[in-house]
KEKE-3310 file (N, C-alpha, C; in steps of 0.2 Angstrom, whole numbers, plus 5000, padded with zeros to 4 digits):
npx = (4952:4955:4949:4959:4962:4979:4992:5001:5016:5029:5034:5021:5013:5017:5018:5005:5004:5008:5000:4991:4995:4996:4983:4977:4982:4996:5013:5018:5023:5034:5025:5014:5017:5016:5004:5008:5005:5017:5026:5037:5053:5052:5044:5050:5061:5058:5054:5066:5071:5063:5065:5078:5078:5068:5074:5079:5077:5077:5069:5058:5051:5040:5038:5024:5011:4996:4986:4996:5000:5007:5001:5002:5014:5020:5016:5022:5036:5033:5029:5038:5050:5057:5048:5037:5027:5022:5010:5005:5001:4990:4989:4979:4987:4980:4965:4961:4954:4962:4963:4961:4969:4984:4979:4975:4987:4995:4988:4977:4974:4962:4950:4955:4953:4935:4923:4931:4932:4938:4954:4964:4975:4988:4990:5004:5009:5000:5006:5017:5034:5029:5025:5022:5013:5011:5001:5003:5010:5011:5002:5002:5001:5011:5015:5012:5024:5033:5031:5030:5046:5052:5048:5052:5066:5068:5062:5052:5036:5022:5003:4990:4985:4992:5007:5016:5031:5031:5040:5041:5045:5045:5044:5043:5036:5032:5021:5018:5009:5014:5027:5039:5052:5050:5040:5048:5056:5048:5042:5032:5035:5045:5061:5070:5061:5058:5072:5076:5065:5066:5077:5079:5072:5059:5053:5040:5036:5023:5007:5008:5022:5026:5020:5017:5015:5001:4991:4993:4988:4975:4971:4974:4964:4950:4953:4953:4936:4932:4932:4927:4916:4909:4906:4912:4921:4918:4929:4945:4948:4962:4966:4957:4966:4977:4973:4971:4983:4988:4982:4985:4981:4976:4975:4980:4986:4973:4963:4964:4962:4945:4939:4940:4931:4921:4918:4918:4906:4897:4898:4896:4897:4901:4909:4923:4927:4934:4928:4918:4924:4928:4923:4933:4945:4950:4950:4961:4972:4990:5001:5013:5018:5010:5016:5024:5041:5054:5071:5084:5098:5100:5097:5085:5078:5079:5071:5059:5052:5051:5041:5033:5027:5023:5012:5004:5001:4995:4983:4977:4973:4964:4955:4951:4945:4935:4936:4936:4943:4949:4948:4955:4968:4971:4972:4985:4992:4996:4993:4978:4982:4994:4991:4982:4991:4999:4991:4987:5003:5004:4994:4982:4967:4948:4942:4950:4951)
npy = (5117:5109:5111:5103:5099:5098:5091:5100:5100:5103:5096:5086:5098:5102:5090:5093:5103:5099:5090:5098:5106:5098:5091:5103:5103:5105:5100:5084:5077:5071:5064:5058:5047:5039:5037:5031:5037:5046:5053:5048:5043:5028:5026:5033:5027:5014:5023:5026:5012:5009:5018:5014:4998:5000:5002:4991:4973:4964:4949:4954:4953:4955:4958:4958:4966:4961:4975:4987:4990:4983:4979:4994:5000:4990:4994:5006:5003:4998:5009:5018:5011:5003:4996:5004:5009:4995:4979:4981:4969:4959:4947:4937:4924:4918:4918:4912:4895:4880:4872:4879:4892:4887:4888:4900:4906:4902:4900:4891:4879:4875:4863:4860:4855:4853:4863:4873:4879:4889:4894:4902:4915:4917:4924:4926:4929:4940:4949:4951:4958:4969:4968:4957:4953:4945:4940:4937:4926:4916:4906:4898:4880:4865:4860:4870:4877:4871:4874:4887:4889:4886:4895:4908:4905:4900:4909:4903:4893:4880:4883:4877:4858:4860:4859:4869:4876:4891:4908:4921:4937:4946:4956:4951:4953:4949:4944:4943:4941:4931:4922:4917:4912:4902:4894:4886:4879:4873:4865:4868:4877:4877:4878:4881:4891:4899:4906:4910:4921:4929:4939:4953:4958:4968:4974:4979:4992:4989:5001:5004:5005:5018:5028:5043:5046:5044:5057:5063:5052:5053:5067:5064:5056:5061:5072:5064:5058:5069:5074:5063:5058:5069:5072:5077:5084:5096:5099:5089:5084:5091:5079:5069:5065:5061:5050:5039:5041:5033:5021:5004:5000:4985:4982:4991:5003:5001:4997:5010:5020:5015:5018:5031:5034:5029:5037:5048:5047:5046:5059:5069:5083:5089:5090:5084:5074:5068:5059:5054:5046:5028:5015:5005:5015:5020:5010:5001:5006:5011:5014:5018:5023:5035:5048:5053:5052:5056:5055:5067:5073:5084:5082:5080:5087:5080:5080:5087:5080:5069:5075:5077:5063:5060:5070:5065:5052:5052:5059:5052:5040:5048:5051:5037:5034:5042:5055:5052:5053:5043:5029:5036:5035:5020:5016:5018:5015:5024:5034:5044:5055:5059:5059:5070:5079:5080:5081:5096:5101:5099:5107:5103:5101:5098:5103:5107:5099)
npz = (4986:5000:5016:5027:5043:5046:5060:5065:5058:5048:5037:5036:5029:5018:5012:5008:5002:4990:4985:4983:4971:4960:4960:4954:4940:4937:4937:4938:4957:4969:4975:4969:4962:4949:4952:4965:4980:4992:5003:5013:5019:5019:5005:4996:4995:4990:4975:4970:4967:4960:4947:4946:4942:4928:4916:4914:4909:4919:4927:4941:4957:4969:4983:4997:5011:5008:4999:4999:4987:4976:4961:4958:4958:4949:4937:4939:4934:4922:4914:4914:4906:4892:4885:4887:4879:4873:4876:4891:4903:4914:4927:4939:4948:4959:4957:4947:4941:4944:4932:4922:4922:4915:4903:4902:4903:4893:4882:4870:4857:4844:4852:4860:4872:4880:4875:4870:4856:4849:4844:4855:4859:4872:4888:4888:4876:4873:4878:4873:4869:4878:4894:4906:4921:4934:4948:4963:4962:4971:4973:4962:4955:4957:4944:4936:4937:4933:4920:4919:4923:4911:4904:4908:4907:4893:4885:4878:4873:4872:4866:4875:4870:4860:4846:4840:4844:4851:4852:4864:4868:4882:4896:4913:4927:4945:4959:4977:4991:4999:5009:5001:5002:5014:5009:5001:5009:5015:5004:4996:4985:4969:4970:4963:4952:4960:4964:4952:4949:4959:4953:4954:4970:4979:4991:4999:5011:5024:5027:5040:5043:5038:5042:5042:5028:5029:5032:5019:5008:5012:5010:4994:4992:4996:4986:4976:4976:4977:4963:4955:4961:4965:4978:4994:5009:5022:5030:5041:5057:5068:5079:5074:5062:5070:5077:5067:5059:5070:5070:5066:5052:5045:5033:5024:5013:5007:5012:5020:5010:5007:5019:5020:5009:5016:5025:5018:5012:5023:5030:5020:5015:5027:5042:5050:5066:5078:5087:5075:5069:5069:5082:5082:5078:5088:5100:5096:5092:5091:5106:5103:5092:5091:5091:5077:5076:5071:5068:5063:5053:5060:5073:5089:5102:5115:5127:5126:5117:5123:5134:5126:5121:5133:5133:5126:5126:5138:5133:5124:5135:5142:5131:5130:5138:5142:5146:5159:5172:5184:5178:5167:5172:5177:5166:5162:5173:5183:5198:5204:5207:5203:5191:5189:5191:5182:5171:5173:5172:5157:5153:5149:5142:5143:5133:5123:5114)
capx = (4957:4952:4953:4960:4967:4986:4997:5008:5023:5031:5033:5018:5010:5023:5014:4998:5004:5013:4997:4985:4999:4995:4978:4979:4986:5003:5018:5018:5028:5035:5016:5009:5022:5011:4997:5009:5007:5021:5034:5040:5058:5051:5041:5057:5068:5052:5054:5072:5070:5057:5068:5082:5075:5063:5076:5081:5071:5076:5063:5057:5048:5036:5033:5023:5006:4988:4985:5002:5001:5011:5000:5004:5023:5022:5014:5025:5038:5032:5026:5046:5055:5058:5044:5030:5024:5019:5004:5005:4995:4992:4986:4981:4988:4977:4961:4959:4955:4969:4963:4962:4976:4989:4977:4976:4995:5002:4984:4975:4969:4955:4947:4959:4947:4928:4923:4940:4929:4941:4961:4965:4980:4987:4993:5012:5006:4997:5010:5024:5037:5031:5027:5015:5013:5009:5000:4998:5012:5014:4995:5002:5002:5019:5015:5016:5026:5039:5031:5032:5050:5054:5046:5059:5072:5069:5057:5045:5031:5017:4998:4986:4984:4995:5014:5022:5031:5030:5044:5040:5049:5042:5047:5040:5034:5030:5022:5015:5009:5016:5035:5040:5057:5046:5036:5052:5057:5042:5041:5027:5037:5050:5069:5073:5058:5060:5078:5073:5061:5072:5082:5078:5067:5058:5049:5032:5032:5016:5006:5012:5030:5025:5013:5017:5010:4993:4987:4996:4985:4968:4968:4970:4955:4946:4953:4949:4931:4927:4932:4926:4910:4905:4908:4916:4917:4921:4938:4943:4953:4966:4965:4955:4970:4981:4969:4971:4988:4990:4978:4987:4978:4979:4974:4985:4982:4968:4960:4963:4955:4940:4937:4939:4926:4916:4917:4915:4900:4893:4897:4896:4895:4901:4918:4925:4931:4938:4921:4915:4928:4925:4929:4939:4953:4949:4952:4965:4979:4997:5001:5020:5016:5005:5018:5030:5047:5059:5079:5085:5103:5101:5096:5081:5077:5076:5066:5052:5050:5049:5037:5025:5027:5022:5009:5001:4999:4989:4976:4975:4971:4957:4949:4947:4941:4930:4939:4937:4953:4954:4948:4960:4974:4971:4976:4991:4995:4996:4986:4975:4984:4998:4988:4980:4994:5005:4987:4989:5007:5003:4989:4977:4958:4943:4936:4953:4953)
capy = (5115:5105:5113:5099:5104:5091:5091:5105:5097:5105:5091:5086:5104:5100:5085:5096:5107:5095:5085:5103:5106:5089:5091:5109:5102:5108:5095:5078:5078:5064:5066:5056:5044:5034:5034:5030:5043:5045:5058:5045:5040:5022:5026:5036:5020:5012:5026:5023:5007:5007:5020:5012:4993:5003:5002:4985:4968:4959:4946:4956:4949:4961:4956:4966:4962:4965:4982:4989:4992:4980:4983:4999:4999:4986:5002:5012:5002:4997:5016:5020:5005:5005:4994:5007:5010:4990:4978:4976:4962:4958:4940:4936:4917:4915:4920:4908:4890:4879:4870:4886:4893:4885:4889:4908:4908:4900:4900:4885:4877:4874:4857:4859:4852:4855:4870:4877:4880:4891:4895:4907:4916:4917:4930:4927:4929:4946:4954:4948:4966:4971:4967:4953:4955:4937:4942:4930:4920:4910:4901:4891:4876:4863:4858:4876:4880:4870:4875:4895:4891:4885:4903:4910:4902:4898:4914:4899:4889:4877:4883:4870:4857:4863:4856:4871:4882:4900:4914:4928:4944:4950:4957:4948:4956:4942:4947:4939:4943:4927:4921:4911:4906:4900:4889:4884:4875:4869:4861:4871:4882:4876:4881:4883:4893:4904:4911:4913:4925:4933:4942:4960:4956:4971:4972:4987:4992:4992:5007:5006:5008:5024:5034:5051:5045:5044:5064:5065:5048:5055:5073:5062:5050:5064:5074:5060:5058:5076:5076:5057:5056:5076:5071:5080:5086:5102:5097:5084:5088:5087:5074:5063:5064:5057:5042:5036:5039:5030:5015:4998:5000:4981:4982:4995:5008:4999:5000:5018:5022:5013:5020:5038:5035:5026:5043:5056:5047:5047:5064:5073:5090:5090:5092:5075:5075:5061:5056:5053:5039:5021:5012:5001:5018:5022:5004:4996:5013:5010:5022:5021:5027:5042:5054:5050:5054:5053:5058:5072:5074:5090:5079:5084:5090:5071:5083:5091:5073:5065:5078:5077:5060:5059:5072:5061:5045:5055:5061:5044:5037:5052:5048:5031:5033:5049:5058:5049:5053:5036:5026:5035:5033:5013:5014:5021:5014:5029:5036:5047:5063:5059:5060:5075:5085:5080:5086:5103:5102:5099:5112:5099:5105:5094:5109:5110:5093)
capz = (4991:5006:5023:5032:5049:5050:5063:5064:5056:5044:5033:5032:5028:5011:5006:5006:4999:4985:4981:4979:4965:4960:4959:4948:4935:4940:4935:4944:4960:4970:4980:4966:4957:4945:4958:4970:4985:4997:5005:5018:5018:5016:5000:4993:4994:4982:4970:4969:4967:4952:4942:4942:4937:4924:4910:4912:4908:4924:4931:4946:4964:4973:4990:5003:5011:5004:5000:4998:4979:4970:4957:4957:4958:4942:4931:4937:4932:4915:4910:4911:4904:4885:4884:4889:4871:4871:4880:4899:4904:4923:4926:4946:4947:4964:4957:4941:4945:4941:4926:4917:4922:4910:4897:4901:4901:4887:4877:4868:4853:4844:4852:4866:4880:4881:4876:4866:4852:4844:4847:4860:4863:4880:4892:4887:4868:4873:4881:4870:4865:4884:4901:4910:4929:4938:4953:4968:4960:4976:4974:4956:4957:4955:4938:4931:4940:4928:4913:4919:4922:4906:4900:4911:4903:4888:4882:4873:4876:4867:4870:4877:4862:4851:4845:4838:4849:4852:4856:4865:4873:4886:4903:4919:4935:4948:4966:4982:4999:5003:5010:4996:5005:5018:5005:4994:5012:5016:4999:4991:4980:4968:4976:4956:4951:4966:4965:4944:4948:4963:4951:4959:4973:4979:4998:5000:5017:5024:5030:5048:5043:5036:5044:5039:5022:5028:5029:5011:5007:5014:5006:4989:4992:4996:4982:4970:4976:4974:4958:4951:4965:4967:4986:4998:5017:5025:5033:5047:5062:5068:5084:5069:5058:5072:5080:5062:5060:5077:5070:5061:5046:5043:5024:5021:5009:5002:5018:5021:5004:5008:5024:5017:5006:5019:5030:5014:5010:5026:5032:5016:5017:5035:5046:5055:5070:5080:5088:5070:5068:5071:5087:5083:5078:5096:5105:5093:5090:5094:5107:5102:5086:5092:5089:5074:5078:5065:5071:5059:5054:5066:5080:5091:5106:5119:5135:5124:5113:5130:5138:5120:5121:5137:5132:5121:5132:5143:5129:5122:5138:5142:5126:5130:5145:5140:5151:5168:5176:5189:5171:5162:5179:5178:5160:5163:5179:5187:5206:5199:5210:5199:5186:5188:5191:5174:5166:5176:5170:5151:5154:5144:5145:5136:5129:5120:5111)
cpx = (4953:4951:4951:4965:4971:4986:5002:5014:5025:5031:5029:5012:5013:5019:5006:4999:5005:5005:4992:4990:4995:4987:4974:4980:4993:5009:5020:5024:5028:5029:5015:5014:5018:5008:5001:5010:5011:5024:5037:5050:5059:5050:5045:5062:5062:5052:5061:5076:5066:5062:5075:5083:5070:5066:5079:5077:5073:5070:5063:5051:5046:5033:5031:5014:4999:4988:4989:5004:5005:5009:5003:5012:5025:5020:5020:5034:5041:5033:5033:5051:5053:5051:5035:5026:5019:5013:5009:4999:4997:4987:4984:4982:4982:4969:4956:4958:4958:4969:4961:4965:4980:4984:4976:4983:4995:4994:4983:4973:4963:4954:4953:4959:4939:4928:4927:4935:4932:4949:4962:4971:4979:4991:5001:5012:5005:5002:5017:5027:5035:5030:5021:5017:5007:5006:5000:5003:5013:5008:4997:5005:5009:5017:5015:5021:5032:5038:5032:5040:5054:5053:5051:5065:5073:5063:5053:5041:5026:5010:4996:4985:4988:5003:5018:5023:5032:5035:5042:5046:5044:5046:5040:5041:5028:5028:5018:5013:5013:5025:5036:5047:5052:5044:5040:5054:5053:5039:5036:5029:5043:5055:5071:5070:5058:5066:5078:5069:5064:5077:5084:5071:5065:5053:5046:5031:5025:5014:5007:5018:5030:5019:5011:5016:5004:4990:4989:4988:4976:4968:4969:4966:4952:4946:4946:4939:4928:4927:4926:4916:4906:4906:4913:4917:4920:4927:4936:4948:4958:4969:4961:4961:4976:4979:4972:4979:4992:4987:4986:4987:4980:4979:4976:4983:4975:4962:4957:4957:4947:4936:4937:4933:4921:4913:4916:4909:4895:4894:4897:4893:4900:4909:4920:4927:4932:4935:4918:4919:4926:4928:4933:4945:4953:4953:4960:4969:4982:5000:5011:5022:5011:5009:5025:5035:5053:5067:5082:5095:5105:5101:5091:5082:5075:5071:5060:5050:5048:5041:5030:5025:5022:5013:5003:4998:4995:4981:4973:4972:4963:4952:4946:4943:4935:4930:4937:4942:4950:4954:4956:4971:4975:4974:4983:4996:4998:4992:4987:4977:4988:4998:4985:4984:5000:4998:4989:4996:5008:4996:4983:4970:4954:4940:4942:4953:4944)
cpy = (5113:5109:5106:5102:5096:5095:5095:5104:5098:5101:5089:5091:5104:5096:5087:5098:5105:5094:5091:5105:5102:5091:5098:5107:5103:5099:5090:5080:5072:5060:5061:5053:5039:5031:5030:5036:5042:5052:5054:5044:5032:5022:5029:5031:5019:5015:5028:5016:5006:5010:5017:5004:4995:4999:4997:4978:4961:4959:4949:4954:4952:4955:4960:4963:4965:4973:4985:4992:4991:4982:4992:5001:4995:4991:5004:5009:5001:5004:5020:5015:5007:5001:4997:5007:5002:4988:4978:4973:4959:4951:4940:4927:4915:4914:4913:4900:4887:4876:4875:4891:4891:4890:4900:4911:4909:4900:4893:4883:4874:4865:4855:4852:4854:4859:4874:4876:4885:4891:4902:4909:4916:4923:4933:4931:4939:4952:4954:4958:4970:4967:4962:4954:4951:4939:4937:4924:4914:4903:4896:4884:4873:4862:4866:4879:4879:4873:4884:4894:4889:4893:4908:4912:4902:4905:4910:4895:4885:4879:4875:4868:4857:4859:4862:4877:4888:4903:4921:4933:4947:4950:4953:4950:4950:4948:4942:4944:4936:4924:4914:4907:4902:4892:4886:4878:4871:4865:4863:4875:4877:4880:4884:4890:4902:4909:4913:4919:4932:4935:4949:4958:4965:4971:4980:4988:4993:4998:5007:5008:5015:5028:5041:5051:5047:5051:5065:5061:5050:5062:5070:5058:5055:5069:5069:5058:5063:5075:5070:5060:5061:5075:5072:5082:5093:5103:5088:5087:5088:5082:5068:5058:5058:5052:5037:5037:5034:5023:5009:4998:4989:4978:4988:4999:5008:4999:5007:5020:5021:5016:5028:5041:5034:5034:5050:5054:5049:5054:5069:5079:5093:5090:5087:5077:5069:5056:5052:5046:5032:5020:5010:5004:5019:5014:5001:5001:5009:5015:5024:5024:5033:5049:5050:5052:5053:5059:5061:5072:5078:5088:5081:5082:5082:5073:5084:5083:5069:5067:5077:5071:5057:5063:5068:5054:5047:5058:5055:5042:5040:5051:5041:5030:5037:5051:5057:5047:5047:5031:5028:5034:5027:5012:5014:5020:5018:5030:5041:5056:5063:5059:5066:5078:5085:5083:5094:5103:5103:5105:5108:5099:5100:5099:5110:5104:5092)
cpz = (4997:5013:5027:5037:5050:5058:5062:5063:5049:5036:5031:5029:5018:5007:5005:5002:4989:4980:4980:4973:4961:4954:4952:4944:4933:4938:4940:4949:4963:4975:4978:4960:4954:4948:4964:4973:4991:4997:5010:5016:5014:5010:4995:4991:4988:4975:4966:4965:4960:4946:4940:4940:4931:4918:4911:4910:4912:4927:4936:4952:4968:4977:4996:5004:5007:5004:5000:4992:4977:4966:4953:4955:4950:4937:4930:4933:4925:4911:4910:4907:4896:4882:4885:4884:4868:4877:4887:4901:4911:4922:4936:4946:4954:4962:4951:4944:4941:4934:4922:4919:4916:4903:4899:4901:4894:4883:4875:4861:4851:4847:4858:4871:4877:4881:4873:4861:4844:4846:4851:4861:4870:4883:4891:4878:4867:4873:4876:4866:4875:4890:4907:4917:4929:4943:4957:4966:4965:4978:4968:4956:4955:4948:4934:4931:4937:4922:4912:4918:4917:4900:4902:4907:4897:4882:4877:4877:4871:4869:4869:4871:4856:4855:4842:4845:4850:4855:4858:4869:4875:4894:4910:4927:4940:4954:4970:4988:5002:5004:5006:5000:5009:5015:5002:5002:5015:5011:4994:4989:4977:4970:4966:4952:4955:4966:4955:4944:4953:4961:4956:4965:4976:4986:4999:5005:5017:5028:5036:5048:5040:5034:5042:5033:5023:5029:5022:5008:5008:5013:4999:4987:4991:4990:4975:4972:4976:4968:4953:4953:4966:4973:4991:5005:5018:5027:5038:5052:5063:5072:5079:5066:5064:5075:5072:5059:5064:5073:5066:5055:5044:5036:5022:5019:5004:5008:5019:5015:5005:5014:5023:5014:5010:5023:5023:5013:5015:5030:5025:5017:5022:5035:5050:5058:5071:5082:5083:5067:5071:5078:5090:5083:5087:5102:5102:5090:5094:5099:5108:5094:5084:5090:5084:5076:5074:5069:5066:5059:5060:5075:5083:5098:5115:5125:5132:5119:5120:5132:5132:5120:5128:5138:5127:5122:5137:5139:5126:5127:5141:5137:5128:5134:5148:5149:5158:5170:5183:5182:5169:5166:5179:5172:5159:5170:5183:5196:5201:5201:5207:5191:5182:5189:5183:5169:5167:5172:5162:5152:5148:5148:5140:5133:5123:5114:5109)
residu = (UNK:UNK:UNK:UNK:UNK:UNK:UNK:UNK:UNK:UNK:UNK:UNK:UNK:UNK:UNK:UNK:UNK:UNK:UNK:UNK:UNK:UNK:UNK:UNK:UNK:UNK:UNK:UNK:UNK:UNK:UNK:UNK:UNK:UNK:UNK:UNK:UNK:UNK:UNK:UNK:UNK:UNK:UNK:UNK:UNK:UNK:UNK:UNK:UNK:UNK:UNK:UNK:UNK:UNK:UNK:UNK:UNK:UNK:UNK:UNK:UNK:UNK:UNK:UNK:UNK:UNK:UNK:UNK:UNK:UNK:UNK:UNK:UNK:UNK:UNK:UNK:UNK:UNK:UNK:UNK:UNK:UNK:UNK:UNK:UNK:UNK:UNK:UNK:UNK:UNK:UNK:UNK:UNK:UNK:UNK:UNK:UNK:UNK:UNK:UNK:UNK:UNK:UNK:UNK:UNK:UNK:UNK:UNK:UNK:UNK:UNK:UNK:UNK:UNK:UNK:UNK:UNK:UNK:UNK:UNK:UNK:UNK:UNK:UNK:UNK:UNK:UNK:UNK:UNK:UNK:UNK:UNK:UNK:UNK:UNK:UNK:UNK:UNK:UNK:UNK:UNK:UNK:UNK:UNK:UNK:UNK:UNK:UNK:UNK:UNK:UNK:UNK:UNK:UNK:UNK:UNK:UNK:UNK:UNK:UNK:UNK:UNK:UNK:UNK:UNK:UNK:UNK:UNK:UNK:UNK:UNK:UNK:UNK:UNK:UNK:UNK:UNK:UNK:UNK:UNK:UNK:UNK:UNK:UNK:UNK:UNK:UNK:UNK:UNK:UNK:UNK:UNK:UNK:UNK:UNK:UNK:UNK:UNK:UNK:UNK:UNK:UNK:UNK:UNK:UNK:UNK:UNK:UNK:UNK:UNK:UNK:UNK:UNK:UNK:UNK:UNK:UNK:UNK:UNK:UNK:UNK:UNK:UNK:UNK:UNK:UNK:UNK:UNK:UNK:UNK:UNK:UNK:UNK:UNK:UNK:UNK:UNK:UNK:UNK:UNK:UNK:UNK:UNK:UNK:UNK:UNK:UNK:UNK:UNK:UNK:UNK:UNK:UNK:UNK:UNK:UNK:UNK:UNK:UNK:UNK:UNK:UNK:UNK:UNK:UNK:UNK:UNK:UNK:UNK:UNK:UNK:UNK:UNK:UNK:UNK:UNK:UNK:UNK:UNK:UNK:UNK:UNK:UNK:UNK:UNK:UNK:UNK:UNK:UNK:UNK:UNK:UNK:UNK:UNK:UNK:UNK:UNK:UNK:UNK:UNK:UNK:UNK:UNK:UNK:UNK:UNK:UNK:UNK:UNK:UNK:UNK:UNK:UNK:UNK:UNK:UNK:UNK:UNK:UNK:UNK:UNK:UNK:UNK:UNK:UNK:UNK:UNK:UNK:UNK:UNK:UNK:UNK:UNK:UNK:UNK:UNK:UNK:UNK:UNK:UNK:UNK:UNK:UNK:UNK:UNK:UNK:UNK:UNK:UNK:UNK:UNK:UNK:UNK)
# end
């Protein structure tokens, strides 16, 4: 078990608790839904959202930005749907160049083109009984882009070369980082193509919309790196914990991952604190996302949320300024007598942080 020291929030003390389960071999909990990690509200809608398109074989349309785990969310959807038992087959359409594209769809014949040496199925072929996942489908050119939606529609196709035509069943999971309406009015997406795949459209926030993921998310990296890499640390803090809840993250979950790793590697062994952080969490934090606040059916308290709020704008600005109360007075657009007496009020000591 890790000693990471959170944030005193009952909540998330829960999804620690959740994901050492987890890690025991204890029965999957909502911590760790087909490798997706969440307890947020947002990430609850998404798990709502997969179970009950699972058991259907509507075309569905995952948008959400880099690093967000589309991927992941197409798994989870296939490994419940009646189709689990069959191939999933994931293609990314941005990654292939375009002239072999069509031919890793629909497959080819021998003497196709140059090089076609033998007959090849193709991606639609492989997957046929289950589930292909299009990735990037908003990089395909217009010329496939008719030939995908005849696949659509008509669940057939011809590979490259060839004249006879092929049926498949299969389920189709499309995704993008990019605003497809955007492109359909802008002329680089088909408008036909577009609302075909727009059956159940599905939208991933990203990791700023849901912060109180990330200590769930950074005691499973670091689990998964003890266990894969032998690689571990002592603990981290918890002023660490909340610079990096505070941050942007602007690669998402796939960011954070990275950056876990970058910091078990290089303090291995050792105990993080916030100093041990990069810069950039320090200069480039949201300081209205320093303390989450979510409004409970119960309601909360508006004086003591103000006063921790306001507790919390004064430590950010001490750190930034390593703690030079006029520095961290200029931040804050304070005089610095008014400064120091709201520390005295919070009774905030640097010996304590």
């Amino acid at each position: 078990m890790h000693n990471l020291a959170y944030t005193h929030t009952e909540p998330e003390h829960e999804c620690i608790r959740l994901i050492n389960k987890a890690s025991k071999g204890e029965p999957k909990t909502r911590s760790d839904y087909f490798g997706i990690i969440g307890e947020s509200d947002e990430i609850r809608k998404i798990f709502s959202i997969i179970e009950k398109v699972a058991g259907s074989d509507s075309i569905i349309l995952i948008n959400g930005e880099t690093g967000t785990g589309k991927g992941l969310v197409t798994k989870a959807i296939h490994h419940q749907s009646h189709r689990s038992k069959k191939p999933f087959v994931t293609i990314n359409c941005g990654a292939i160049p375009e002239n072999l594209l069509e031919s890793e769809l629909f497959g080819h014949e021998r003497g196709a083109f140059t090089g076609a040496t033998a007959a090849k199925p193709g991606k639609f072929e492989l997957a046929d009984g289950g589930t292909i996942f299009l990735d990037e489908i908003g990089d395909m050119s217009a010329d496939l882009q008719v030939k995908l939606l005849r696949v659509l529609e008509e669940n057939e196709f011809e590979r490259v070369g060839g004249c006879k035509t092929i049926r498949v069943d299969t389920r189709v999971i499309a995704a993008t980082h990019q605003n497809l309406k955007e492109k359909v009015e802008k002329g680089e997406f088909r408008e036909d193509l577009y609302y075909r795949l727009c059956v159940i459209p599905i939208m991933l926030p990203p990791l700023k919309k849901r912060r109180s993921d990330i200590p769930l998310l950074i005691s499973y990296f670091i689990s998964q790196l003890e266990s894969q890499k032998k690689q571990s640390i002592k603990g981290i803090s918890e002023e660490a914990i909340s610079v990096m809840m505070a941050y942007a993250w602007p690669g998402n979950v796939r960011e954070l991952k990275n950056y876990v790793e970058r910091m078990v590697v290089l303090n291995n062994g050792q105990f993080i604190s916030a100093v041990d952080l990069d810069e950039a969490f320090h200069l480039d934090v949201d300081v209205t996302h320093k303390i989450p606040v979510q409004l409970s059916d119960d309601g909360i308290c508006f004086n003591t949320a103000v006063k921790e709020y306001e507790k919390a704008l004064i430590l950010q600005s001490l750190e930034k300024s390593r703690w030079i109360k006029n520095k961290a007075a200029k931040l804050l657009h304070l005089k610095r007598t008014t400064l120091v007496e709201k520390i005295k009020r919070h009774q905030i000591e640097s010996d304590s942080y």
